[in-house]
C-alpha positions as CSV (number, residue, x, y, z in Angstrom):
1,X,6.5,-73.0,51.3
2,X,8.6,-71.6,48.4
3,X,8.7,-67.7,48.3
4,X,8.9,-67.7,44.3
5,X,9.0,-64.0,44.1
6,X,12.3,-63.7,45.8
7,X,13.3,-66.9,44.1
8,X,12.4,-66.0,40.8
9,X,14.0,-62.4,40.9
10,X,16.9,-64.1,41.7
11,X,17.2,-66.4,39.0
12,X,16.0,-63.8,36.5
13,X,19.1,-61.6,37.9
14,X,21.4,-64.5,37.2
15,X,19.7,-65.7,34.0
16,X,20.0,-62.4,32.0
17,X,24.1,-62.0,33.6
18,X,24.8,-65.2,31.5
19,X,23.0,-64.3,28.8
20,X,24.9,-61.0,28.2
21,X,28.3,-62.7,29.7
22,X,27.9,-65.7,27.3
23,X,25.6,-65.1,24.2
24,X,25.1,-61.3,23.7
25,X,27.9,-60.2,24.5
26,X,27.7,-56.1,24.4
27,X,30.0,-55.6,26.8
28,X,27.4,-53.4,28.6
29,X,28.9,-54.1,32.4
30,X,32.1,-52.4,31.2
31,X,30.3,-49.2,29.4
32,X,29.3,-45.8,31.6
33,X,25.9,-45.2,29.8
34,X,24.7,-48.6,31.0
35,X,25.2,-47.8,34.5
36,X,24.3,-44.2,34.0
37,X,21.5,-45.6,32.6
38,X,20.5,-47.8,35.6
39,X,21.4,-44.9,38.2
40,X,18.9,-42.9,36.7
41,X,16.3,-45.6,36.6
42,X,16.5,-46.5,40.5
43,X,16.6,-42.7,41.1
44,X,13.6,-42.2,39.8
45,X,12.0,-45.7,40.8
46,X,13.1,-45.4,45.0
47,X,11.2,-42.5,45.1
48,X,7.9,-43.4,43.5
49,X,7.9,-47.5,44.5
50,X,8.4,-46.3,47.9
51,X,5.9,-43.8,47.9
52,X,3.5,-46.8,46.4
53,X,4.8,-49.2,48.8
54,X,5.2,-47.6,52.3
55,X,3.9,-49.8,54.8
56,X,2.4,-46.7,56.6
57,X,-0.2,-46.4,53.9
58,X,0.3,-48.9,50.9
59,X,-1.3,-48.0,47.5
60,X,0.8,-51.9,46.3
61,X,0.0,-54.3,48.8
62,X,2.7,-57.4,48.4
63,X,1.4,-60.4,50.3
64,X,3.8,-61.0,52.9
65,X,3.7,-65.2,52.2
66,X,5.3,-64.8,48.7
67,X,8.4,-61.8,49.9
68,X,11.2,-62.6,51.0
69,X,9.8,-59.6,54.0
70,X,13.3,-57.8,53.7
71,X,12.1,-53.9,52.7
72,X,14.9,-51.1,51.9
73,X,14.8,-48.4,51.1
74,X,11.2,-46.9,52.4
75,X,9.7,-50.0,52.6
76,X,10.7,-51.2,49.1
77,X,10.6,-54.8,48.9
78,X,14.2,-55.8,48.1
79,X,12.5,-58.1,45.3
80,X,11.8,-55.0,43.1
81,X,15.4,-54.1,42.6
82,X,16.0,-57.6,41.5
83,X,13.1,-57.6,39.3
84,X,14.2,-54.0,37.8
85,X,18.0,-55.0,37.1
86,X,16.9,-58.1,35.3
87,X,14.8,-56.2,32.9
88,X,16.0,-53.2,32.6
89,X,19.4,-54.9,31.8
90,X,17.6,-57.6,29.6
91,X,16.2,-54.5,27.5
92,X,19.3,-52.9,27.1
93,X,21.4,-56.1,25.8
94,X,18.3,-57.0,23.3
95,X,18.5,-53.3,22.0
96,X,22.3,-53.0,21.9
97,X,22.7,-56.4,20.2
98,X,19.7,-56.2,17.4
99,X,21.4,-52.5,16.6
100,X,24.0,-54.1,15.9
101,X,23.1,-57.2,13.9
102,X,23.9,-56.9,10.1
103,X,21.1,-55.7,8.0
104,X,19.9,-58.1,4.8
């Protein structure tokens, strides 16, 4: 059986790399903000996806078929942090490259 959550993070991770490395083309991996930026969204997100996720008492129940079952920290699926770079990330290239389109 394919685990297409793990899978699919994955390939979202990868997919939104190339597309900033090849097409956009901010240069965001080599500015501060951006990984300011992302240090500030995973501090905020350990503490409250953990809290959601702890397998002591789980608000967010993942189904264990789907995960890839590897959990860190606090019983965060590894998955999420995938999930959260690709977007995140995705977000910040869409936004940094449309502000700096030419206007009409």
């Amino acid at each position: 059986m394919i685990r297409w959550y793990p899978l699919l993070s994955a390939v979202s991770v990868v997919a939104v790399v190339l597309f900033e490395l090849f097409w956009a083309r901010t240069g965001i991996f080599r500015q501060w903000p951006y990984w300011a930026a992302m240090a500030i969204c995973f501090a905020f997100m350990i503490p409250v996806d953990g809290w959601m996720s702890k397998l002591s008492d789980p608000i967010v129940i993942y189904n264990p078929e789907i995960t890839s079952g590897l959990r860190f920290p606090w019983d965060i699926p590894t998955e999420e942090f995938l999930y959260a770079f690709a977007i995140m990330t995705l977000a910040i290239v869409v936004w940094d490259r449309v502000g700096t389109m030419k206007r009409w």
